[in-house]
C-alpha positions as CSV (number, residue, x, y, z in Angstrom):
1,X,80.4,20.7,134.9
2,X,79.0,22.9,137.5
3,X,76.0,24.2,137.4
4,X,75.6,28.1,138.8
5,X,71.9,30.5,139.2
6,X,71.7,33.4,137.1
7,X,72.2,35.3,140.3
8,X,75.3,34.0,140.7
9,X,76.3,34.8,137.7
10,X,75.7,38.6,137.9
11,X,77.6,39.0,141.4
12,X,80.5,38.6,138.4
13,X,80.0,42.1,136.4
14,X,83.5,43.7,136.7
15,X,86.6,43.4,134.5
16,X,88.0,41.7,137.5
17,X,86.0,38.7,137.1
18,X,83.4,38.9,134.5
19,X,81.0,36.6,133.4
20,X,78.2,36.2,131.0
21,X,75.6,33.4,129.5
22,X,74.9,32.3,126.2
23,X,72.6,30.0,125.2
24,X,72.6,28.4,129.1
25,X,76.3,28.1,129.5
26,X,78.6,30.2,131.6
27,X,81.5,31.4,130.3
28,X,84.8,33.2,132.4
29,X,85.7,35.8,129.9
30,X,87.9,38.2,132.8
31,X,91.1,37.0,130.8
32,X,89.7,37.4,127.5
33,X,88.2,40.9,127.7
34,X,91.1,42.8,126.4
35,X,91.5,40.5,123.8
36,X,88.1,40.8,122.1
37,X,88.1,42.0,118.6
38,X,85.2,44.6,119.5
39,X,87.3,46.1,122.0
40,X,86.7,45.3,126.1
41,X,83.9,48.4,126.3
42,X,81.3,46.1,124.8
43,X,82.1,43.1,126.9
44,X,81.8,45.3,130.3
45,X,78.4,47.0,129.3
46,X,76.1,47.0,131.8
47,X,73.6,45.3,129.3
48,X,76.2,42.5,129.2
49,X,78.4,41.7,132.4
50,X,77.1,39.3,134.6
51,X,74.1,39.0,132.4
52,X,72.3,36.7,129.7
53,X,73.2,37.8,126.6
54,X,72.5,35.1,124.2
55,X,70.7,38.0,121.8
56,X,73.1,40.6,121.7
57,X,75.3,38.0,120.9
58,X,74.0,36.4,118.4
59,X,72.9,39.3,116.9
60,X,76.7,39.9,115.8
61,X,78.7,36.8,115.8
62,X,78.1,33.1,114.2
63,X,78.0,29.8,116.8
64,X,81.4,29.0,115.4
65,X,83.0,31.3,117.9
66,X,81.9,29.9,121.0
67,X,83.5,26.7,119.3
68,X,86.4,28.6,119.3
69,X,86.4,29.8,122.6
70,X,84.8,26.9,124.4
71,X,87.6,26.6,127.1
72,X,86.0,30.0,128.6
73,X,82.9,28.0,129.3
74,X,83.0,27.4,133.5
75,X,79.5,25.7,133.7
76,X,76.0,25.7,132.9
77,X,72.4,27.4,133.8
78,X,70.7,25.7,137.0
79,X,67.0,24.6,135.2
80,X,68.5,26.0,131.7
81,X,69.5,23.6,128.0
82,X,71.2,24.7,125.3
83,X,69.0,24.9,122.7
84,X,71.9,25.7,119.8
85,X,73.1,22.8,119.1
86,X,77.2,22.9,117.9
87,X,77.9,21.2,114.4
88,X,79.7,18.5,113.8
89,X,82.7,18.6,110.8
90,X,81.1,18.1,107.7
91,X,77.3,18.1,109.2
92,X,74.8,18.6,106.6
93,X,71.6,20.5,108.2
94,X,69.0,21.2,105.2
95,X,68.5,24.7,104.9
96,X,65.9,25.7,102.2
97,X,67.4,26.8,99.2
98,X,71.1,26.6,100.9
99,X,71.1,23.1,100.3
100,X,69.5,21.0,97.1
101,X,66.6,19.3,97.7
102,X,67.9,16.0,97.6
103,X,70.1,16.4,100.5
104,X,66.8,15.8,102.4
105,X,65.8,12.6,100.8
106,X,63.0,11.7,102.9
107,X,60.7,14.5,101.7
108,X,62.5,15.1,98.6
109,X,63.0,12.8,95.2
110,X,66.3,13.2,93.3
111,X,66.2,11.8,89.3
112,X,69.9,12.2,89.7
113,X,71.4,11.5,93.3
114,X,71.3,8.6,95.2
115,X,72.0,7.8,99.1
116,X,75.4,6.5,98.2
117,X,75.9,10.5,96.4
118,X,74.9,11.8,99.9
119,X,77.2,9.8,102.1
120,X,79.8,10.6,99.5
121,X,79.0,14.5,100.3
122,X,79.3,13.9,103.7
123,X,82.4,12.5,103.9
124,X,84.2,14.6,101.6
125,X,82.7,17.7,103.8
126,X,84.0,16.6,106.7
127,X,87.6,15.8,105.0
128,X,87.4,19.6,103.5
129,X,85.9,21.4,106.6
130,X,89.0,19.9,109.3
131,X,92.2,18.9,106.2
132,X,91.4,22.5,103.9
133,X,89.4,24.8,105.1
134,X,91.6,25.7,108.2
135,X,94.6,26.5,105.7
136,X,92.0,27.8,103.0
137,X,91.4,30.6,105.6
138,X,95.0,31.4,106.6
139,X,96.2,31.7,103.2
140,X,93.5,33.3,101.7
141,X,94.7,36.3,104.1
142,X,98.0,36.2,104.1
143,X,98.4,35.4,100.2
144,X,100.8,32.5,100.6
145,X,101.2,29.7,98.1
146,X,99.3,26.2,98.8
147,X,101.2,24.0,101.4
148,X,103.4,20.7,99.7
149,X,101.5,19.1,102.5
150,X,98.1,19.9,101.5
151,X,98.6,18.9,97.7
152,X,99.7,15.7,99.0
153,X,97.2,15.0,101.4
154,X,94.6,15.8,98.4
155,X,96.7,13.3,95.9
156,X,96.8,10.5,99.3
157,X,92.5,10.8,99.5
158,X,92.3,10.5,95.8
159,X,90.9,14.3,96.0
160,X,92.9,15.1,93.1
161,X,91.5,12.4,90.8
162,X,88.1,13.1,91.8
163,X,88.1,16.6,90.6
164,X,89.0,15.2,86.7
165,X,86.1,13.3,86.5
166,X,85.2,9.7,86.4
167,X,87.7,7.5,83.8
168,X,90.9,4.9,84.3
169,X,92.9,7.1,86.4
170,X,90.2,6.5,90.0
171,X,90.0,2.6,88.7
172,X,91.6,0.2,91.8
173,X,91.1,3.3,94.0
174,X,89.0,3.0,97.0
175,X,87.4,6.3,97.8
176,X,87.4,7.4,101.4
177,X,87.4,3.4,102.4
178,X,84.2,2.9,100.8
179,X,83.7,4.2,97.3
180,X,85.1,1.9,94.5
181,X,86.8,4.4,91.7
182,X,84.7,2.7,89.2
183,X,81.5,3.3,90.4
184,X,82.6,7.3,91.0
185,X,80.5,8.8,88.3
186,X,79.9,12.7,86.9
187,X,77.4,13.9,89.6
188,X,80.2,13.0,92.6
189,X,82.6,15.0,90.3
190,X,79.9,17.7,90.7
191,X,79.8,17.3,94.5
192,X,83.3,17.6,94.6
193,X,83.2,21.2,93.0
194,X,80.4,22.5,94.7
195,X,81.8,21.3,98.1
196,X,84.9,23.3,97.0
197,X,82.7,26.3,96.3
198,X,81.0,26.1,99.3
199,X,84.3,26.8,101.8
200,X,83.9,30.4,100.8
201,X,87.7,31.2,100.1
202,X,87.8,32.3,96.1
203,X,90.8,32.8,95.5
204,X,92.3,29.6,97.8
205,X,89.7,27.8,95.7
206,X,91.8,29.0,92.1
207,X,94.8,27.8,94.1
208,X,93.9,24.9,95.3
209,X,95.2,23.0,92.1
210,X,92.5,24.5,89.7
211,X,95.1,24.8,87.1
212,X,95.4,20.8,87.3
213,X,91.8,20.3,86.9
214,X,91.9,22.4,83.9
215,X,95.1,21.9,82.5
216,X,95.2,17.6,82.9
217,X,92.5,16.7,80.4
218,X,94.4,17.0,77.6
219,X,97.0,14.7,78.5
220,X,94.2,11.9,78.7
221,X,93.8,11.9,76.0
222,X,96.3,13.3,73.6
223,X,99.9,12.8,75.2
224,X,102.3,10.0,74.2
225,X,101.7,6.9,76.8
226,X,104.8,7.3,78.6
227,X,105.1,10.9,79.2
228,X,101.0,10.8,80.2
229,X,101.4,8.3,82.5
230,X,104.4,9.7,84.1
231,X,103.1,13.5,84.4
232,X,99.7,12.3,84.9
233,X,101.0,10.2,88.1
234,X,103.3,13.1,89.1
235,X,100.5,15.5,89.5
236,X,97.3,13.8,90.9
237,X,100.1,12.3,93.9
238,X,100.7,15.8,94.6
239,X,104.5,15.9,94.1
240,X,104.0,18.6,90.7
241,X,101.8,20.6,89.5
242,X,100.1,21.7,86.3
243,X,98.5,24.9,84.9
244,X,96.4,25.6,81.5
245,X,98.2,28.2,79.4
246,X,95.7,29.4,77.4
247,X,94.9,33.4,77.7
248,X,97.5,36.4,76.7
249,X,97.9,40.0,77.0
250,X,96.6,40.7,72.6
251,X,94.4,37.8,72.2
252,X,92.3,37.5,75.5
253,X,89.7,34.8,75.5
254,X,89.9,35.0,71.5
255,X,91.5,32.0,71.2
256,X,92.0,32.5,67.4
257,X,94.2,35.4,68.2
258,X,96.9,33.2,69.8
259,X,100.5,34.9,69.2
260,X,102.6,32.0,71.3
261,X,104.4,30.8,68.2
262,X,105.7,27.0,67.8
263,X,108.0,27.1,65.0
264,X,109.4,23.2,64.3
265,X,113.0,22.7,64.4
266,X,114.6,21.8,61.0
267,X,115.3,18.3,61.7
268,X,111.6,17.8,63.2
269,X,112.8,17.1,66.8
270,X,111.1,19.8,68.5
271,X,109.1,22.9,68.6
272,X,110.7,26.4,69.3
273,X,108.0,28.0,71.5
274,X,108.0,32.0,72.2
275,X,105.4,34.3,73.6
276,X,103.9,35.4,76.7
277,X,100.8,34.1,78.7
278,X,98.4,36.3,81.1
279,X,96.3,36.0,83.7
280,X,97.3,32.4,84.3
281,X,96.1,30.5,87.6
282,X,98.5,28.6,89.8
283,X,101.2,29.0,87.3
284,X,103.6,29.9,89.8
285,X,103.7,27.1,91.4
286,X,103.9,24.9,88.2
287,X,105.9,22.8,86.6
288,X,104.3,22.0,84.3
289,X,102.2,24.0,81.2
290,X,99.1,22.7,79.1
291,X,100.1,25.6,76.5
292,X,97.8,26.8,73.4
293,X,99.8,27.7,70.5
294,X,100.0,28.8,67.0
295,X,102.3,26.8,64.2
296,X,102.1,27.5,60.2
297,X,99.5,25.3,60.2
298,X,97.3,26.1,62.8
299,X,96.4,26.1,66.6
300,X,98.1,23.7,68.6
301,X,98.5,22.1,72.0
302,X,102.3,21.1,73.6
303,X,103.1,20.2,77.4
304,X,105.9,22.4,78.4
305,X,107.9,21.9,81.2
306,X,109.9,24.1,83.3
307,X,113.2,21.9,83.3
308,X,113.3,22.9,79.5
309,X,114.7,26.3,80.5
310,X,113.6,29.5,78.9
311,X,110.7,29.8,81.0
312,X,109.7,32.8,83.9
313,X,106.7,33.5,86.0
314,X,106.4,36.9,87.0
315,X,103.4,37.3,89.7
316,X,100.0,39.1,88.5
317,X,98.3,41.1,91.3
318,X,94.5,41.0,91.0
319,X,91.6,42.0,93.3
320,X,91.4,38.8,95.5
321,X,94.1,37.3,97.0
322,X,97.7,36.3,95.9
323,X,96.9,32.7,97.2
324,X,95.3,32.1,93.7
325,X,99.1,31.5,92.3
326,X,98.1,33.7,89.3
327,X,101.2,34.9,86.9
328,X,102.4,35.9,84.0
329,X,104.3,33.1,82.1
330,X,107.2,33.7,79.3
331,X,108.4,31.5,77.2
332,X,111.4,32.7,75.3
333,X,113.2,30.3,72.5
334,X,111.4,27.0,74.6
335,X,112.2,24.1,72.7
336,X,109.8,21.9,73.4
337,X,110.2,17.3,72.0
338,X,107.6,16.8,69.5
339,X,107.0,14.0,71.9
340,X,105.4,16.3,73.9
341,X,102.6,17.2,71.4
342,X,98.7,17.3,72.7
343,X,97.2,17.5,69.3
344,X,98.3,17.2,65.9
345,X,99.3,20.6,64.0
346,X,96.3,23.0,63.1
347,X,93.5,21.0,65.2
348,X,94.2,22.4,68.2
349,X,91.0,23.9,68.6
350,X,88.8,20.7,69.3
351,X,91.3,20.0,72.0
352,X,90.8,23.4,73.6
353,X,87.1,23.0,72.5
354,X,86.4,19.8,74.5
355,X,88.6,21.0,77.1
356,X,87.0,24.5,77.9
357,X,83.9,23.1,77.8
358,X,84.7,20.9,81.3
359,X,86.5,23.9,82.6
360,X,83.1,26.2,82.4
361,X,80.8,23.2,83.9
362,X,83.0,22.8,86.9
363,X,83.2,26.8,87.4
364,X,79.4,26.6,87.4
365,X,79.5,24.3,90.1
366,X,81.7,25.6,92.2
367,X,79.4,28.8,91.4
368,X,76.6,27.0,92.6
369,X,77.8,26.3,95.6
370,X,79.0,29.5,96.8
371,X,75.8,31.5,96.2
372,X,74.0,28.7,97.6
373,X,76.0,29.4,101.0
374,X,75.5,32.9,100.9
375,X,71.5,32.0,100.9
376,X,71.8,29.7,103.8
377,X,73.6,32.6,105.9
378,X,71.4,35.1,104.4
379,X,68.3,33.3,105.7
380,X,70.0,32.4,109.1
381,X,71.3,36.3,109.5
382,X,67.5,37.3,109.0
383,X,66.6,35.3,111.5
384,X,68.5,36.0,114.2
385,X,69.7,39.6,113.4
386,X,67.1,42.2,115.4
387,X,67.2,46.0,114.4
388,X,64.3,48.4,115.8
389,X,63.3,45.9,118.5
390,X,62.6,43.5,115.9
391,X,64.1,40.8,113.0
392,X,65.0,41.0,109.7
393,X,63.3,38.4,108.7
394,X,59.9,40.4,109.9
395,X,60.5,42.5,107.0
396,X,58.4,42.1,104.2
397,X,61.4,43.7,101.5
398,X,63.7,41.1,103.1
399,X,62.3,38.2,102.4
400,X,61.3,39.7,98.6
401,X,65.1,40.1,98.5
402,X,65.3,36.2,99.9
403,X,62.9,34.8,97.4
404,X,64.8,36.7,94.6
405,X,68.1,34.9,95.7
406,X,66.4,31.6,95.8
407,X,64.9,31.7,92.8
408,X,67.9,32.6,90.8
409,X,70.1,30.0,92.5
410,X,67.1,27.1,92.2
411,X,66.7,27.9,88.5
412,X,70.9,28.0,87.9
413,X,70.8,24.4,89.8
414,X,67.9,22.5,88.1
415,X,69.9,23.8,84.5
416,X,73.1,22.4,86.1
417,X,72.2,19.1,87.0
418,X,70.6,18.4,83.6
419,X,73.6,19.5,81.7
420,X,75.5,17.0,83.9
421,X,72.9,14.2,82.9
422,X,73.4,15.0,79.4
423,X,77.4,14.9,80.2
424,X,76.9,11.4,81.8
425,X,75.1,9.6,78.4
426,X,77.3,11.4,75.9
427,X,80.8,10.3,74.7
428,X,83.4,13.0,74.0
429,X,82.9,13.7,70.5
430,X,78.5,14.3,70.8
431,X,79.4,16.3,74.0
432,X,81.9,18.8,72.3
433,X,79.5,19.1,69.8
434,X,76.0,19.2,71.5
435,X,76.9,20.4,74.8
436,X,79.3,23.5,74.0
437,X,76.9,25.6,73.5
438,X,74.1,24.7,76.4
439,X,77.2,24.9,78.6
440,X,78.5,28.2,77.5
441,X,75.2,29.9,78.1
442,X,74.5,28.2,81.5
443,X,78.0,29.8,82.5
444,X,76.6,33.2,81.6
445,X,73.3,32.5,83.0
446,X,74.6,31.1,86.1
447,X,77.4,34.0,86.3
448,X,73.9,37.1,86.3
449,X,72.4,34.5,89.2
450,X,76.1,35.1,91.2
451,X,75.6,38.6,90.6
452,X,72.0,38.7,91.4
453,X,72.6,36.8,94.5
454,X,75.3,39.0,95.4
455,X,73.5,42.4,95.2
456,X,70.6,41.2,97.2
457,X,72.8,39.7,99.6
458,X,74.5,43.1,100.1
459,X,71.5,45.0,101.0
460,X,70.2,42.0,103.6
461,X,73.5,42.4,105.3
462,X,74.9,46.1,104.9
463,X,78.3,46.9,106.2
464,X,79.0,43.7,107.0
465,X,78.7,42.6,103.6
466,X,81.9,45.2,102.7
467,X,84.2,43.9,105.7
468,X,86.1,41.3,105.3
469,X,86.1,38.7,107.6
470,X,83.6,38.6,110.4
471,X,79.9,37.7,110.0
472,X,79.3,39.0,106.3
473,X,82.9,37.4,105.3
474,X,81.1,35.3,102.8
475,X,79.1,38.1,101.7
476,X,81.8,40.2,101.3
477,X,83.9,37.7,99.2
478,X,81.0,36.9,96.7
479,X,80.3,40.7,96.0
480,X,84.2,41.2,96.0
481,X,85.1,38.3,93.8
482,X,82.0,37.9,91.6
483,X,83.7,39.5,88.3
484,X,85.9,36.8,88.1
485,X,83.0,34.4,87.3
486,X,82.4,36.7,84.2
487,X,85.6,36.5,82.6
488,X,87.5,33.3,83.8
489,X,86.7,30.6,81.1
490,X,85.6,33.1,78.5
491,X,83.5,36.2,78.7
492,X,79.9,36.9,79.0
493,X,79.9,38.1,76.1
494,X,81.5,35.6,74.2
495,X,79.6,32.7,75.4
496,X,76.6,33.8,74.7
497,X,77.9,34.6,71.0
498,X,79.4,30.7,71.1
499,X,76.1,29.4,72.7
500,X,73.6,31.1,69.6
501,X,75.9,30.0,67.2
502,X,75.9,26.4,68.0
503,X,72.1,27.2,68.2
504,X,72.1,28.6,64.3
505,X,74.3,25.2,63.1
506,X,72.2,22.6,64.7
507,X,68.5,24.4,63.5
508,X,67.8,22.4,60.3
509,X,67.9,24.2,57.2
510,X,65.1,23.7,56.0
511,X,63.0,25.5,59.4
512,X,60.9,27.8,59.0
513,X,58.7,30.5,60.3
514,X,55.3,28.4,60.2
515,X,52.3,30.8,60.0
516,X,52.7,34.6,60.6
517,X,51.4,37.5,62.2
518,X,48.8,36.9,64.3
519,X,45.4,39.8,63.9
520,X,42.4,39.0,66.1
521,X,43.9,35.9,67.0
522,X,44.5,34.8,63.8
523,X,47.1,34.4,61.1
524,X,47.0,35.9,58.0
525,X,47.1,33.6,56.0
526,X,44.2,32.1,58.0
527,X,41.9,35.6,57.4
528,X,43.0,34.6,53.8
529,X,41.2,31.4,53.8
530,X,38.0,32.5,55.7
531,X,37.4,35.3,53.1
532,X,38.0,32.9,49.8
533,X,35.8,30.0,51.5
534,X,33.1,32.6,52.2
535,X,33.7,34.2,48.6
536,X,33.4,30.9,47.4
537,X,29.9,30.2,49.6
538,X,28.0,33.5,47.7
539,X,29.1,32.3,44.9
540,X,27.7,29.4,44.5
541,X,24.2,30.5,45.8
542,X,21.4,30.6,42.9
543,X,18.9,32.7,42.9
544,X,16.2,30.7,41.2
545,X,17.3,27.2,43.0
546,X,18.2,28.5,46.3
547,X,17.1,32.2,47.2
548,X,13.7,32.8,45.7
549,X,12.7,29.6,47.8
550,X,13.4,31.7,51.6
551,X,12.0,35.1,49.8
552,X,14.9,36.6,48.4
553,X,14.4,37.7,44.3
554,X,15.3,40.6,42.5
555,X,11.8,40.2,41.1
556,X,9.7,39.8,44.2
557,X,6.2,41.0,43.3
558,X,5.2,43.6,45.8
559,X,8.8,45.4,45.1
560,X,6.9,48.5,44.7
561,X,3.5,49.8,46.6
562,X,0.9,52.6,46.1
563,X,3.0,54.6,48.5
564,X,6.1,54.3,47.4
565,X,7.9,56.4,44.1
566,X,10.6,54.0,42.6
567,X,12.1,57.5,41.6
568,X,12.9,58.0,45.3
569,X,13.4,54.8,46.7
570,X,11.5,53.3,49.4
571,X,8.1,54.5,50.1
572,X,6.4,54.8,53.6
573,X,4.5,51.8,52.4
574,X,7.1,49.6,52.1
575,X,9.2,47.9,54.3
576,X,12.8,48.5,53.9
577,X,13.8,45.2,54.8
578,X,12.8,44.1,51.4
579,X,14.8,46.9,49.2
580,X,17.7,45.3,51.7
581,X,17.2,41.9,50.2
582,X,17.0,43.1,46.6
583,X,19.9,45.0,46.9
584,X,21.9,41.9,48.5
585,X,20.6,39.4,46.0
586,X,22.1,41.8,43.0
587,X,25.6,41.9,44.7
588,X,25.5,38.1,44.8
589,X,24.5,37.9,41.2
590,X,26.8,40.3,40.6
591,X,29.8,38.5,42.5
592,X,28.7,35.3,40.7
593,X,29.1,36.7,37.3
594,X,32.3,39.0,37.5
595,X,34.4,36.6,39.8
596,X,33.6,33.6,38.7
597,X,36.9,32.9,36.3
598,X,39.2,34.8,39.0
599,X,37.8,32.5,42.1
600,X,38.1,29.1,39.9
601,X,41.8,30.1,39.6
602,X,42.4,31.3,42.7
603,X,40.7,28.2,44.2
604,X,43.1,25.9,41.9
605,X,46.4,27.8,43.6
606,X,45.3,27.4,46.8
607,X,44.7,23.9,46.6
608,X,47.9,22.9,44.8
609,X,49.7,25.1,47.4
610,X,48.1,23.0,50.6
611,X,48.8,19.9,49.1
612,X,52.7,20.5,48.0
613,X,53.8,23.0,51.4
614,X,50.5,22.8,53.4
């Protein structure tokens, strides 16, 4: 490519052939100037035709655009590199704190992650960044439904699989021509959800077969074999789809106050299903419905499908984008095969138990992996944005507001990964019981750190952080978007009820507050003890044995001297330290005498009570 002096360059400053350098290369941009999205008066500035302007434009726009563009670039800078260098698909640079830790293995130790995770992450970022992201962007504008193309491209990599977890349906697979199914374990299922997170596009991200990963588990492991295997294999290929019916209009995330009714046919062949479902993700493009119902006996799980007739989706319009596939579902005189059952009558809950327990783990992750994006551009923005001839990141208040981002996400992370330890030694049974409630209250915990993350992010990047698209798009779509952590999968507020709970059944009975207020640093019960074991040290102090030997009698001989009137007390004759001991050794007598039947039983309670309780 030719090469061209920086005075060559600026003999090109008019709209009829304009040039301009960034970062060492030259770029024709005479054709493009009416085209740019910040109008042509910026390009033709005389601060920027014909000039170097590798600040000003980085000081507004990310490297990706010169990507875009790169078929404006004419040449280079005679005795000039580029010293940006442009990103591969799926490159993973460490950025502190926008990255984990063990993505830099070299300085870094991982209990949890091994080099074969990492390769795994960079693979499936490169598959997400060129075969997802490009549509994730498109439709997350325009509101469209997820592409037939795209769900089968996901079911062709296995990506559908992965994002159920390890188990029988990835065994014989062989993961982007490397990874055996059976050695795909919980923490690349994590991967897989925080790389998802990561792309940025919420509501593309609900749509992008959420409802499957949510809606599928249930089938595992309750449907009859040949109706499991056949849905199961329809839906992770791609050709259908599948949504968790689960929330309505009355009940909310109460799941208790379920009003879908399944009333059973009189001859026992099916299930006649009525009532309405809200707030339902990618039910409009299902066929398919993991649906939570109530029968006479209880809460209960049936797979309803669409071909049974007596179902309609009506779209829901929420504040991100239509892309998400969220409806309103109504089922009006379904009858749904008892074949199709996904739990016996009245113990539907463990079902939804076990099941919504997955669903909040994974919506952590992906969690995780947004906010952790929106720290790596928040650092990278502070860097290179310059406001009153200097950068953010010179600011002292900006990098508090950093380190507060950091902090929440690192904390949110480290809980994360050791829940998803915990996940990977317990079968399903001790997880639904043990893990409910750490899960539940990680999702709140890690839904504040979104929120936190969110409103500092705001302030480090002002307007932009309100416009969509552009530089603050990510910005813009966490502080946009955020509220939808906090309900989806249960409220705050109810998972922290659900999380102290568990807490109160699994505290032994028999626990107990073990000492008590503390005074002075001690207890008291332990002030108690000091006072009977000094009580008990007078008392057993005679005078004849013990006392009269260091000096101290009530009978000392010169009690009294020629200067002193025992009517009035001490004389001037007499020293007053020896009224002091007189008066001391009658309170001990007196103590010995007067408390001696009291201390004896007091001493016996005390010592039965150490012995049985102490």
């Amino acid at each position: 490519m030719q090469t061209y002096t920086l005075e060559e360059v600026a003999k090109h400053a008019t709209e009829e052939s304009l040039w301009i350098v960034i970062d060492a290369k030259v770029y024709d941009i005479t054709d493009f100037v009416d085209a740019h999205p910040g109008s042509n008066v910026v390009l033709t500035h005389r601060d920027v035709a014909g000039k170097d302007c590798t600040d000003q434009f980085y000081n507004l726009h990310r490297h990706e655009v010169l990507t875009r563009y790169s078929t404006l670039q004419i040449g280079t800078v005679q005795g000039q590199r580029a010293t940006v260098k442009s990103p591969e698909a799926g490159d993973i640079r460490y950025i502190p704190y926008g990255e984990p830790t063990y993505l830099k293995p070299e300085i870094f130790a991982s209990p949890y992650f091994t080099s074969g995770h990492i390769e795994f992450q960079k693979r499936l970022r490169k598959f997400l960044v060129e075969e997802v992201l490009p549509e994730a962007m498109e439709k997350e504008d325009s509101g469209e439904l997820i592409s037939k193309e795209l769900m089968l491209r996901m079911g062709d990599v296995k990506l559908n699989h992965m994002r159920l977890g390890p188990g029988k349906h990835l065994h014989g697979a062989l993961i982007f021509d490397y990874l055996k199914g059976e050695d795909f374990d919980v923490f690349h299922e994590l991967i897989v959800h925080y790389e998802i997170g990561r792309l940025g596009t919420r509501a593309f991200q609900d749509g992008l077969l959420v409802g499957m990963v949510i809606g599928l588990p249930p089938l595992f492991l309750h449907a009859k074999d040949e109706i499991r295997d056949r849905v199961i294999d329809e839906v992770l290929s791609g050709r259908e789809t599948l949504c968790l019916a689960m929330t309505e209009p009355f009940a909310g995330s109460d799941v208790a106050g379920i009003q879908t009714e399944a009333v059973l046919s009189d001859d026992g062949q099916y299930f006649e299903v009525s009532g309405v479902k809200q707030w339902i993700t990618t039910s409009r493009i299902s066929r398919y419905y993991s649906t939570a119902v109530k029968t006479k006996s209880g809460l209960m799980m049936l797979l309803i499908d669409t071909h049974f007739g007596g179902v309609t989706v009506q779209p829901t319009k929420t504040s991100y984008s239509s892309t998400a596939g969220t409806g309103r579902v109504t089922f009006d005189r379904v009858r749904v095969p008892v074949s199709h059952m996904l739990s016996e009558e009245g113990k539907g809950l463990k079902t939804i138990l076990a099941n919504t327990s997955h669903e909040r783990w994974l919506m952590n992750c992906l969690t995780i992996g947004l906010a952790r994006r929106v720290c790596e551009e928040s650092l990278l923005w502070a860097k290179q944005r310059k406001v009153f001839g200097h950068h953010l990141i010179d600011e002292p208040v900006i990098r508090a507001r950093l380190g507060r981002m950091f902090a929440a996400v690192e904390s949110a992370s480290a809980w994360n990964e050791a829940i998803t330890y915990q996940m990977a030694k317990m079968d399903l049974a001790i997880k639904t019981e043990y893990l409910s409630g750490p899960i539940a209250l990680s999702k709140y915990a890690i839904t504040r750190m979104e929120f936190e993350v969110a409103d500092e992010a705001v302030h480090i990047w002002g307007g932009r952080s309100l416009t969509q698209g552009g530089m603050g798009r990510l910005i813009e779509t966490l502080q946009r978007t955020r509220a939808f952590s906090s309900i989806l999968g249960g409220t705050e507020s109810i998972l922290s009820d659900l999380a102290v709970r568990r807490a109160i059944r699994h505290t032994p009975q028999d626990a107990r507050l073990r000492g008590g207020h503390r005074y002075m640093g001690f207890t008291i019960s332990e002030i108690f003890l000091i006072s009977l074991l000094l009580v008990n040290a007078i008392a057993v102090l005679n005078e004849e044995r013990f006392l009269s030997r260091i000096g101290w009698s009530s009978q000392h001989p010169g009690q009294y001297s020629q200067f002193s009137d025992p009517g009035y007390g001490v004389g001037q004759g007499q020293a007053s330290g020896e009224s002091v001991k007189v008066r001391l050794v009658n309170l001990i007598s007196a103590i010995r005498t007067l408390l001696r039947i009291p201390l004896i039983a007091v001493n016996i309670l005390v010592i039965a009570y150490e012995l049985v309780l102490g």
